[in-house]
N, C-alpha and C positions, 0 to 999 in steps of 0.2 A: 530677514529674508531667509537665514536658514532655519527656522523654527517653519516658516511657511512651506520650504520645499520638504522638511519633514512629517510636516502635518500632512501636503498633498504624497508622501510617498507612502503613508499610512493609510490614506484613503483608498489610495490606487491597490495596496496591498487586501486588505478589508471587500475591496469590488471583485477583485479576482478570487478570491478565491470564496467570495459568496457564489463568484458564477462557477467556478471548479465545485464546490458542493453539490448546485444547485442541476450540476450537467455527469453528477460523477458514476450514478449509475446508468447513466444511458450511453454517455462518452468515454469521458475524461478517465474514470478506475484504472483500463484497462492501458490505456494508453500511459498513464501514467507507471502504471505496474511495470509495463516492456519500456520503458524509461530510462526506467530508474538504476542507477550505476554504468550508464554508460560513458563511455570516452572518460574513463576514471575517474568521474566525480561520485564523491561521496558526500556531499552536503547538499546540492540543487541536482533538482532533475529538469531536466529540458524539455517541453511539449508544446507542439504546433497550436496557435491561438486563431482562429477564424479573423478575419477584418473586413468592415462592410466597406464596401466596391461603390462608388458612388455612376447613377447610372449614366453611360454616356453613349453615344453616336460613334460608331465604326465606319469609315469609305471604304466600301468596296471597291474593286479593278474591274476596269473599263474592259465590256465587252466578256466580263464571265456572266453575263445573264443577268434574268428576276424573276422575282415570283409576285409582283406587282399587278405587272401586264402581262409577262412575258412566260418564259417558261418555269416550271417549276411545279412544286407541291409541297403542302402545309407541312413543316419543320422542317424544310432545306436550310441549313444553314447559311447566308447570304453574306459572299464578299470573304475575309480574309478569315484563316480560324480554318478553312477544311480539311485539312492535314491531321493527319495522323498524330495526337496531341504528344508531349514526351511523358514518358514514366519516370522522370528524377534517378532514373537508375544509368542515365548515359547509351540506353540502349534505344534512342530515337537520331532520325538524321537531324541534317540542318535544316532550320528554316528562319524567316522572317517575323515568324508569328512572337506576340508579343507574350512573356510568359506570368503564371499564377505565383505572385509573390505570397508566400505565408514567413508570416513571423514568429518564430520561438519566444518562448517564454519561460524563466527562468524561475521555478518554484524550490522555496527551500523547505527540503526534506524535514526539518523541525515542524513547518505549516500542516503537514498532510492529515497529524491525528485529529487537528482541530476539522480541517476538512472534512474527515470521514465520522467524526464524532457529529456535526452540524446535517450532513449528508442526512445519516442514517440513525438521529436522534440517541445515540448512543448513553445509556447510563457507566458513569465510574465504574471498576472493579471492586467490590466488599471486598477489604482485606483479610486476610484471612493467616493463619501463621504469626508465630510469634504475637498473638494477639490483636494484630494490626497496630501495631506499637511501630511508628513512625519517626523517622531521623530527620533532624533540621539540617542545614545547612548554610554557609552564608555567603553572596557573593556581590563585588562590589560591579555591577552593571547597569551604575545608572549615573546621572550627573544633578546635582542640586548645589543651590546660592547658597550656599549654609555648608561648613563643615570644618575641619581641624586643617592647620596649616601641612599636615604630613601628606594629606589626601588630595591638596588642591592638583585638579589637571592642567595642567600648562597648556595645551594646544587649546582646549577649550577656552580658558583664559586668555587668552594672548589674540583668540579670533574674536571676543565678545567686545575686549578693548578696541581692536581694531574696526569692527564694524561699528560700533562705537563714534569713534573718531570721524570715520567716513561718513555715517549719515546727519552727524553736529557741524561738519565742515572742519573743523581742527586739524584732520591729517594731512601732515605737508607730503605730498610725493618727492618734492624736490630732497629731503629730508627726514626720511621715512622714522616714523619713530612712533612707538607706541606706548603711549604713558597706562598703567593700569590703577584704577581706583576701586573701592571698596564690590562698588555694582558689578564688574567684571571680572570677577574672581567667581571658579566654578570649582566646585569638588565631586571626588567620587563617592556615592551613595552606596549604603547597602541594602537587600532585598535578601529574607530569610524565604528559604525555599524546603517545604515540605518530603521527603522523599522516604518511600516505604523500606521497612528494613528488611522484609519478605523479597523474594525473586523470583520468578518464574522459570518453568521447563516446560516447552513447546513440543510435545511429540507428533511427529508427523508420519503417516502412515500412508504410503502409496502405493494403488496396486497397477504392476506393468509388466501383468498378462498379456497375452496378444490380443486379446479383444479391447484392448483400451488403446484407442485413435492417440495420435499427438496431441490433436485438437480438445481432445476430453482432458487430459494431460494439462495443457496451457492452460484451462480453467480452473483446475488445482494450483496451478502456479500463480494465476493472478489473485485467488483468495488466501496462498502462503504469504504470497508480498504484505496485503492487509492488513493479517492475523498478527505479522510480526510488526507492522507499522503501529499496530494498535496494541499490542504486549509491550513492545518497549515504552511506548509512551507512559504506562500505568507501573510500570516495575522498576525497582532500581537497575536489576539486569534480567536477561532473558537469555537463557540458552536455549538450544534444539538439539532434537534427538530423529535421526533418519532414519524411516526403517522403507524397505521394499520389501513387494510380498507378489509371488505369482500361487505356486505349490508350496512355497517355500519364504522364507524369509529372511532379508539380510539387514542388518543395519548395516548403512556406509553411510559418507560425508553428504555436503550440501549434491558437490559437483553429478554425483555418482545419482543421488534421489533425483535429480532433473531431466539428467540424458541415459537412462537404463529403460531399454526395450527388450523384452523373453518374447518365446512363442509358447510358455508354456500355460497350463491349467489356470482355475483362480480357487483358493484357498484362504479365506481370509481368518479362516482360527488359527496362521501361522504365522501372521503378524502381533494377534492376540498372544497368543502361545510365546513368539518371543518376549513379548512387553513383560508379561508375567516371570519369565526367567530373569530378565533385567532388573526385577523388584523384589524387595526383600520389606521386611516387617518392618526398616528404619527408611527406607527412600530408592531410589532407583536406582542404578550404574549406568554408564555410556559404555562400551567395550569399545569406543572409534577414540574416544578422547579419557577413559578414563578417570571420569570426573564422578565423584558420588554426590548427588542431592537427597538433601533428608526431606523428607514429608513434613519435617516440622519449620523449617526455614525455607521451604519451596511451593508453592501452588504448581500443580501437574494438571496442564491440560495437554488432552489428545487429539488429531482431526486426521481421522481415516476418510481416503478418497477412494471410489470406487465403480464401475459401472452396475455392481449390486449382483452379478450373473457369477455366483455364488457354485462350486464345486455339489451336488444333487448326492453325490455317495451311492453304493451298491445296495441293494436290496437285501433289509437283515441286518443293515448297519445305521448308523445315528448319520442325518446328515450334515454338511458343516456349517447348515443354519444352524442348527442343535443343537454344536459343539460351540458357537459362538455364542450362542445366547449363556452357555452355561459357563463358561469362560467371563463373560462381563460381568454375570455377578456376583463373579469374585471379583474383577478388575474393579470397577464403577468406584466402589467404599474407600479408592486410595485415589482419583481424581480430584479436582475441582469441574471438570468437562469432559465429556466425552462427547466428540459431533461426528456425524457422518456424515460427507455430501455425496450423492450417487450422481456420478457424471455419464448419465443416460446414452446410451448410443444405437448404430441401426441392429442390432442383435443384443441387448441387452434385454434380461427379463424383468430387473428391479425386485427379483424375488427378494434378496435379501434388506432391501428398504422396507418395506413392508414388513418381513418379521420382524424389525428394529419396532417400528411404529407399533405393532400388535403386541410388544413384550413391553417397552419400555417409553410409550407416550407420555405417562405420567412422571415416569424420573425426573427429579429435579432437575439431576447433573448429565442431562443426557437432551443432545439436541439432533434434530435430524432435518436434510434439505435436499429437495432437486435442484443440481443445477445445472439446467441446461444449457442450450447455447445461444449465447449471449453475453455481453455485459451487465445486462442489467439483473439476469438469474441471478448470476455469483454476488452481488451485495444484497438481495433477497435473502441470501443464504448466508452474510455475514451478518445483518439483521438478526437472524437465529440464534446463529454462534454465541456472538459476540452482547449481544440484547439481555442475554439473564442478567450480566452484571455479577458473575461469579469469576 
């Protein structure tokens, strides 16, 4: 019986989250993105699951009308249900009306790379660094009929005897006792687990000018959630590196890259211009944490976000498409990636996507995407990213 309810909870796992792939660029990514870590969970994330209604017959009250015979017009709504429906936010009155049950659904954050990997047909990472010279690992998380007396699990054991007993008829309730033989002894198993000796560094590059919306912002944030769901899956570890960029550019923490609004200009060779100071001929520095990664035990990728409405320059001078372009290719040679997503907006030119495209369509290590507004833009545009396989 319990091999069958773990078979059906494999099943039930395997359906869900065929439909979470199969819904994740149109639905699910986003929602799952603004999810995820809330009410302090750091292993499952929480999201509303649709459930079919099966159809049924409402009575309406006597004496509010019809649109039968009587009065009315075509999509009056008839009988109970006219009120003013609630928003879940506590900000509706009372009433009698019956309300829209949704049930949460509890997905564990280990599931999501396979998700997004299924999603968006995703190829592995070529390792890169140190060779691709890969470390085993060993861990006992499994159970099999077979094994050394120091391994057997006793609860495993003790339940097999026991069920056991109960479906032969032998076990006395009155009596309770459970005898174990040979067949009902379980141990714990090993499984040797691959895991690269390489590690990644995520640079993130946002710019939060005044012409960049929240809402173009959130679109950055639901493709970081991804980017990092999909790096840690592939690396043994992943760091990050924050930079913000208006005229200027800062690197600061997680916190500080997500809720930072300027009013001022957009300069984006000053984010370029810092990364390059952060880098030296052995690997990069954090100046927030500190930490130096070498180019030779770290794959470096980058993902500058932007509405592309790029700083024009005074007449007689280089403008700071010009100085960017000439900035990547020095930068580019010491990445594994370099992506731009231009988060389009109502005053945005997208001049600087287009000089990207007309300079460096052909770069290997160099990707570029619209993404506009939508869910399903932004995994178009981790398709990109994420698709070389570098």
């Amino acid at each position: 019986m319990t091999m069958t309810i773990e078979r059906d909870l494999g099943r039930f796992r395997q359906k869900l989250n065929g439909a979470l792939s199969g819904g994740l660029k149109k639905t699910w990514g986003e929602r799952i993105a603004r999810a995820a870590g809330k009410n302090g969970r750091k292993d499952f994330v929480s999201i509303p699951m649709p459930q079919l209604e099966i159809p049924h017959f409402r009575h309406g009250r006597n004496g509010s009308g019809g649109v039968a015979q009587g009065e009315g017009e075509v999509g009056t709504p008839i009988g109970r249900g006219q009120g003013k429906p609630a928003d879940g936010n506590g900000n509706s009155g009372g009433s009698d009306d019956p309300g829209e049950h949704i049930r949460e659904v509890d997905i564990p954050l280990a599931d999501l790379p396979e998700i997004l990997r299924t999603a968006l047909q995703l190829p592995n990472i070529e390792l890169k660094g140190k060779g691709g010279i890969a470390e085993r690992h060993h861990r006992y998380n499994t159970i099999q009929p077979v094994g050394p007396e120091s391994l057997r699990h006793f609860r495993r054991t003790y339940r097999q005897g026991l069920l056991r007993g109960i479906a032969s008829g032998t076990y006395d309730y009155d009596h309770p006792r459970v005898d174990i033989i040979k067949d009902d002894k379980r141990y714990r198993g090993r499984t040797t687990i691959t895991v690269p000796e390489v590690n990644a560094v995520a640079i993130y590059m946002l710019d939060v000018s005044g012409s960049v919306s929240k809402e173009q912002k959130e679109r950055a944030e639901v493709a970081e959630f991804w980017i990092d769901t999909w790096l840690n899956d592939q690396y043994k570890g992943t760091d990050r590196i924050y930079i913000i960029f208006d005229s200027e550019a800062h690197e600061v923490d997680q916190e500080t890259f997500r809720h930072t609004t300027t009013d001022g200009g957009t300069k984006i060779s000053s984010a370029l211009k810092l990364c390059d100071l952060l880098t030296d001929t052995t690997g990069i520095k954090s100046t927030v944490t500190g930490k130096h990664y070498s180019f030779a035990d770290n794959n470096i990728y980058v993902f500058c976000f932007s509405d592309s409405d790029n700083y024009r320059g005074i007449k007689g001078q280089p403008s700071d498409n010009q100085i960017c372009t000439e900035l990547l290719q020095v930068l580019l040679p010491r990445f594994n990636l370099f992506a731009y997503g231009d988060l389009p907006g109502s005053y945005s030119s997208g001049e600087f996507y287009d000089v990207l495209r007309k300079g460096f369509d052909t770069t290997a290590n160099m990707a570029m995407a619209i993404i506009k507004d939508g869910n399903e833009s932004v995994f178009d545009a981790l398709k990109l990213f994420l698709g070389k396989g570098v």
